[in-house]
Residue frames as qw, qx, qy, qz and C-alpha x, y, z in Angstrom:
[[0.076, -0.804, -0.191, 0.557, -255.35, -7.66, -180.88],
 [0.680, 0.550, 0.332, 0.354, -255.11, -5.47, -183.92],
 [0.425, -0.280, -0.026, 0.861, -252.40, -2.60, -184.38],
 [0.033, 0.512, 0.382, -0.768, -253.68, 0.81, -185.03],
 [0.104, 0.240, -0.486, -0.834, -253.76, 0.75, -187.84],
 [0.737, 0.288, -0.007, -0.612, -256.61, -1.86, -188.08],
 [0.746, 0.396, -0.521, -0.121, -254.80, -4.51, -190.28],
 [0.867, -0.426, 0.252, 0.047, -254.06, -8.03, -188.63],
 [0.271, 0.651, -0.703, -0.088, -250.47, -8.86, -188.66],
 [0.918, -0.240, -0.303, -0.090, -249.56, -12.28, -188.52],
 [0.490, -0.855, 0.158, -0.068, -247.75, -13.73, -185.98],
 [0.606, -0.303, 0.537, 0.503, -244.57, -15.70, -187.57],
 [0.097, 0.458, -0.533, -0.705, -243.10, -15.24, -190.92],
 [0.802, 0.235, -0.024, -0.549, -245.12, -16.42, -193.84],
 [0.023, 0.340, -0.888, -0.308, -244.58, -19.97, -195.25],
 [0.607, 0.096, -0.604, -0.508, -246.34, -22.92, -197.06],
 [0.408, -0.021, -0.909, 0.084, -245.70, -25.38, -194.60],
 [0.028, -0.126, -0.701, 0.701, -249.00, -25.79, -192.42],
 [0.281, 0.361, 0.008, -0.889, -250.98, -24.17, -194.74],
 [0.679, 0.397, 0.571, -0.236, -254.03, -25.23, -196.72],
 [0.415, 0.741, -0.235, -0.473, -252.55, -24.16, -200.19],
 [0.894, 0.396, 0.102, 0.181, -250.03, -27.42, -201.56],
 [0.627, -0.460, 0.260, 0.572, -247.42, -25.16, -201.72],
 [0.446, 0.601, 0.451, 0.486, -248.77, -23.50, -205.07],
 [0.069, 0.076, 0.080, 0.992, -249.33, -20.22, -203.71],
 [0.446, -0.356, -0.377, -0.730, -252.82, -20.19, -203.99],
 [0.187, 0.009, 0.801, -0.568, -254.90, -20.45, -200.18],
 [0.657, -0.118, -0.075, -0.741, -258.46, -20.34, -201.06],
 [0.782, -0.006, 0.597, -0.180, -260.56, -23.93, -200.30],
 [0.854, 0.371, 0.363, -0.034, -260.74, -24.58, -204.09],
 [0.221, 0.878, -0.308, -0.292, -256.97, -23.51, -205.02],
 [0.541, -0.021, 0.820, 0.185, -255.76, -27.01, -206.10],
 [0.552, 0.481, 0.663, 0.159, -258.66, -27.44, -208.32],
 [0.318, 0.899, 0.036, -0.298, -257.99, -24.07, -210.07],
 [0.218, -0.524, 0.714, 0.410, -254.25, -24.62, -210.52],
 [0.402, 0.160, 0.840, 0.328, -255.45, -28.12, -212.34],
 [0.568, 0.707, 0.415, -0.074, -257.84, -26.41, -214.28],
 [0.146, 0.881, -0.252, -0.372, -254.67, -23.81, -215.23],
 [0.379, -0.352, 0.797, 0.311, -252.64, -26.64, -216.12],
 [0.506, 0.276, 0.792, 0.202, -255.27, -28.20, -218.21],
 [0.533, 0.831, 0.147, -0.063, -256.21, -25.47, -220.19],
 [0.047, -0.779, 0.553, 0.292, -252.33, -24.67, -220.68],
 [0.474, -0.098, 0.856, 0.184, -252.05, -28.36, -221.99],
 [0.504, 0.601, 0.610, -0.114, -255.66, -28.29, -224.03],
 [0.183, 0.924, -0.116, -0.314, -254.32, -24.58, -225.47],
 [0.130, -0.597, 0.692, 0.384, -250.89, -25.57, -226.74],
 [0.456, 0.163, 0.834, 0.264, -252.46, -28.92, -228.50],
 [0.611, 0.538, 0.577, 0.068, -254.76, -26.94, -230.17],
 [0.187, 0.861, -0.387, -0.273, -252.18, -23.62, -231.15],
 [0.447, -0.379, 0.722, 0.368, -249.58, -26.40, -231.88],
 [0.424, 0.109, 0.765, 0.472, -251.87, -28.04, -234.59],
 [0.243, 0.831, 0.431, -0.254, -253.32, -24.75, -236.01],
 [0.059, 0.833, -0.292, -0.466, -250.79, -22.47, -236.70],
 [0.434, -0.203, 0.793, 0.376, -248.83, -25.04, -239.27],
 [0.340, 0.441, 0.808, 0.190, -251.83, -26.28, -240.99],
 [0.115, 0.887, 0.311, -0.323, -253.42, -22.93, -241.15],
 [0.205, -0.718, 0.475, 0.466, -250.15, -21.19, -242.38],
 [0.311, -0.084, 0.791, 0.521, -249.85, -24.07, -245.08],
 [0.240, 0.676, 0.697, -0.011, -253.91, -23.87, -246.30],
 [0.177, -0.774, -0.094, 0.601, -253.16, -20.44, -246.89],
 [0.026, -0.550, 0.596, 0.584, -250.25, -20.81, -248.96],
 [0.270, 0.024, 0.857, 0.437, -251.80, -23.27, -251.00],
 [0.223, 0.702, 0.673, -0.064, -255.34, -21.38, -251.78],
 [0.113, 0.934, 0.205, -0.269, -253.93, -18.15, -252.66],
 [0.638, 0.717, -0.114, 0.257, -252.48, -17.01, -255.89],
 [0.717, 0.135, -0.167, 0.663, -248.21, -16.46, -255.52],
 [0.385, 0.396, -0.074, 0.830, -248.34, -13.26, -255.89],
 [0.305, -0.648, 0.051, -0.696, -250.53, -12.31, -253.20],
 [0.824, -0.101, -0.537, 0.149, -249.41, -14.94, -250.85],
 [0.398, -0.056, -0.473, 0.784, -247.37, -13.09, -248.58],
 [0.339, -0.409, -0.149, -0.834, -250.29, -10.52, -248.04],
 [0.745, -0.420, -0.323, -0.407, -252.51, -13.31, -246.78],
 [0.696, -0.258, -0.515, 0.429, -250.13, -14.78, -244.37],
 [0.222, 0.492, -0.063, 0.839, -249.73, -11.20, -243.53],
 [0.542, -0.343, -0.226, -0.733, -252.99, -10.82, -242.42],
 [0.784, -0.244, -0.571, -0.021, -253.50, -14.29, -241.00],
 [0.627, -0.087, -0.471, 0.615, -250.56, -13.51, -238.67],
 [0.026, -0.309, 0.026, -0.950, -251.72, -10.02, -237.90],
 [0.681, -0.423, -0.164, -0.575, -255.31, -11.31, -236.53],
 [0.847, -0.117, -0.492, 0.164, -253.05, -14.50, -234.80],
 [0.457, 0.407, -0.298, 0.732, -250.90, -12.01, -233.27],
 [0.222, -0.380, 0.105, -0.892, -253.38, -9.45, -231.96],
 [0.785, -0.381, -0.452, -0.185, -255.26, -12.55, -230.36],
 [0.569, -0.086, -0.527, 0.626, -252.01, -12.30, -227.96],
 [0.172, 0.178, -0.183, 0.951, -252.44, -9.14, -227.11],
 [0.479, -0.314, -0.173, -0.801, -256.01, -8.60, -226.86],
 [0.853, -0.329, -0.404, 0.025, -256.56, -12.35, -225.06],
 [0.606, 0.074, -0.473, 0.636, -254.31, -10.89, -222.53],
 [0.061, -0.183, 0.076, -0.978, -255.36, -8.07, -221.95],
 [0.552, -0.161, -0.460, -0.677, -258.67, -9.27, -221.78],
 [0.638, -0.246, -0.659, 0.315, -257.88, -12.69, -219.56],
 [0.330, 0.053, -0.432, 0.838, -256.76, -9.83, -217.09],
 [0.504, -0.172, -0.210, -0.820, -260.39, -7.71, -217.25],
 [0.764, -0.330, -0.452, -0.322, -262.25, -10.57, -216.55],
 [0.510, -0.241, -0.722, 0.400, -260.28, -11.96, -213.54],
 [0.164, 0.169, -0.041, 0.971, -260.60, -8.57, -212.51],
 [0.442, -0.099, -0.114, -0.884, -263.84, -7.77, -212.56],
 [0.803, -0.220, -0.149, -0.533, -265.14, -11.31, -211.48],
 [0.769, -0.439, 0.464, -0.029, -262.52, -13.41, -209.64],
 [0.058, 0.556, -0.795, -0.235, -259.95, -15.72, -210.45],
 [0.296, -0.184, 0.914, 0.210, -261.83, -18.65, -211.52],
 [0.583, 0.747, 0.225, -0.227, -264.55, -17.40, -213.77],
 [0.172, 0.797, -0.508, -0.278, -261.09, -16.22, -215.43],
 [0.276, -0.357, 0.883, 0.132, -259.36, -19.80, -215.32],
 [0.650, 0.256, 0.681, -0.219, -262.74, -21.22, -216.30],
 [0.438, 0.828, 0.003, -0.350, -263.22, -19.16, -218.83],
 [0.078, 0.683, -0.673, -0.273, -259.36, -19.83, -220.30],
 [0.425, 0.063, 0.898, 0.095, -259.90, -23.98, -220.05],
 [0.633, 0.499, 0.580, -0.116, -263.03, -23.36, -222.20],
 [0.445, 0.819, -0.257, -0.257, -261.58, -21.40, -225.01],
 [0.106, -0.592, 0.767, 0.223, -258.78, -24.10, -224.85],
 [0.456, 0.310, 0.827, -0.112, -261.22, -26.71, -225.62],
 [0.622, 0.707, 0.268, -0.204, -262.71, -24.80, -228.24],
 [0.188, 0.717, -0.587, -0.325, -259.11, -24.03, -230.06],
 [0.187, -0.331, 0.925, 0.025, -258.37, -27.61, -229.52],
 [0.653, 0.316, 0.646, -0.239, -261.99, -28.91, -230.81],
 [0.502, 0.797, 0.121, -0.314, -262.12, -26.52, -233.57]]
């Protein structure tokens, strides 16, 4: 029976144990395989920010004149930066507007491309 309001309550207190979810948090049928896809792009992402920012940061300094050196890293870090902000902001839109796992999908494949490229 449903209370007047309409909305089913359940009938015991929530918990993991019983439940189709793993214990992640996540019920849907296919919320395993999403987690693993969050993990792997969190894994795929960090290898390929880990060996970018260095190399990138050094290629910099060695192609551009002294005196305008700090500029370019300036810059570099300015567009590296605003990726945080804007890929956040952005990640957050999409789940939004089309589910969580067009979003996850979407995050593994840009980690693959940081990490290819």
């Amino acid at each position: 029976p449903l209370p007047p309001s309409g909305v089913a309550v359940p009938s015991s207190s929530p918990s993991s144990v019983g439940t189709d979810d793993g214990g992640n948090g996540v019920s849907s049928p296919d919320g395993g395989v999403v987690y693993a896809l969050l993990l792997v792009g969190e894994f795929v992402t960090g290898c390929g920010i880990g060996s970018v920012y260095c190399v990138m940061t050094g290629a910099i300094s060695d192609h551009t004149r002294p005196a305008a050196r700090a500029s370019a890293i300036g810059v570099y870090k300015l567009w590296r930066d605003s990726g945080y902000a804007f890929g956040g902001l952005l990640t957050g839109v999409v789940a939004d507007l089309s589910g969580g796992s067009f979003a996850v999908t979407t995050f593994v494949v840009a980690g693959i491309v940081v990490a290819v490229v």
